[in-house]
N, C-alpha and C positions, 0 to 999 in steps of 0.2 A: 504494500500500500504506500503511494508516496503523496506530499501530504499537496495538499491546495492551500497556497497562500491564502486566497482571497475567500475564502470559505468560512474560516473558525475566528477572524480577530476582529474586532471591535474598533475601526482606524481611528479612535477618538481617546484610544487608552494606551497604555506602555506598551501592548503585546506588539502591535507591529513595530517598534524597539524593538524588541526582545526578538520577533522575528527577521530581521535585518543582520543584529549578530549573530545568529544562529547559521546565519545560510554566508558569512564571510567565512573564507576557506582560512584553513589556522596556518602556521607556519609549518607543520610538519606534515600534511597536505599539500602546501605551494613547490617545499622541495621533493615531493613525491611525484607533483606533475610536470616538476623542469626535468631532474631525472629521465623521467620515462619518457618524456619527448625528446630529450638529447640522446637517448641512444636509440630510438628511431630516427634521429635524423643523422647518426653514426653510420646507421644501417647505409643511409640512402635515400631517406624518406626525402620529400620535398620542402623546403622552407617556406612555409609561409606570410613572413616578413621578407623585403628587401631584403638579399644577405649584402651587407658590405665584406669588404676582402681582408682579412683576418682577423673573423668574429669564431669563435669555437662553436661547436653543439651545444653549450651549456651556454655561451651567453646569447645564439639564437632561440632559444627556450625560453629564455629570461625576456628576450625581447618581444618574444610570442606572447605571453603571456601579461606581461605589461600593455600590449596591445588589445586584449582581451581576443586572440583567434588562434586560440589551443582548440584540438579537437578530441580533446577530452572531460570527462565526467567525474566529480569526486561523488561517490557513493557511502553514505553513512548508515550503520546499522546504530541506535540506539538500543539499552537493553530491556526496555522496554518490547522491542520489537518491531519498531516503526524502521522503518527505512526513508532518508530523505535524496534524493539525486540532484547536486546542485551541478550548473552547469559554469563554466569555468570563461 
């Protein structure tokens, strides 16, 4: 089940606060998606930022991703059971 913002909160109270931090990716998520984009783009994969000429796979990751056009998903499991899919 993943959840619907605009469903459960009240836009007149702290929850959409509270949901705005919730769905910022943390720091040990953001080096999970540089990562794993820099060694797809090790592979071969395409860059999707300009590349300038001698920028590594890990600072075109950084630069993808400051751009916001990573093609990936961070997937949360709560223990609860909810799962939430924020997109990157």
């Amino acid at each position: 089940m993943f959840l619907n913002p605009y469903s459960a909160f009240d836009y007149n109270s702290n929850q959409l606060f509270l949901w705005f931090l919730m769905t910022a990716i943390t720091r040990f998520e953001k080096a999970r998606l540089i990562t794993a984009r820099a060694l797809q783009l090790s592979f071969g994969a395409p860059p999707l930022v300009k590349a300038d000429s001698g920028l590594t796979a890990y600072e075109l990751a950084s630069k993808e991703l400051e751009e916001k056009l990573l093609p990936l998903e961070v997937l949360r499991r709560y223990p609860d059971g909810r799962l939430e899919k924020i997109s990157v």
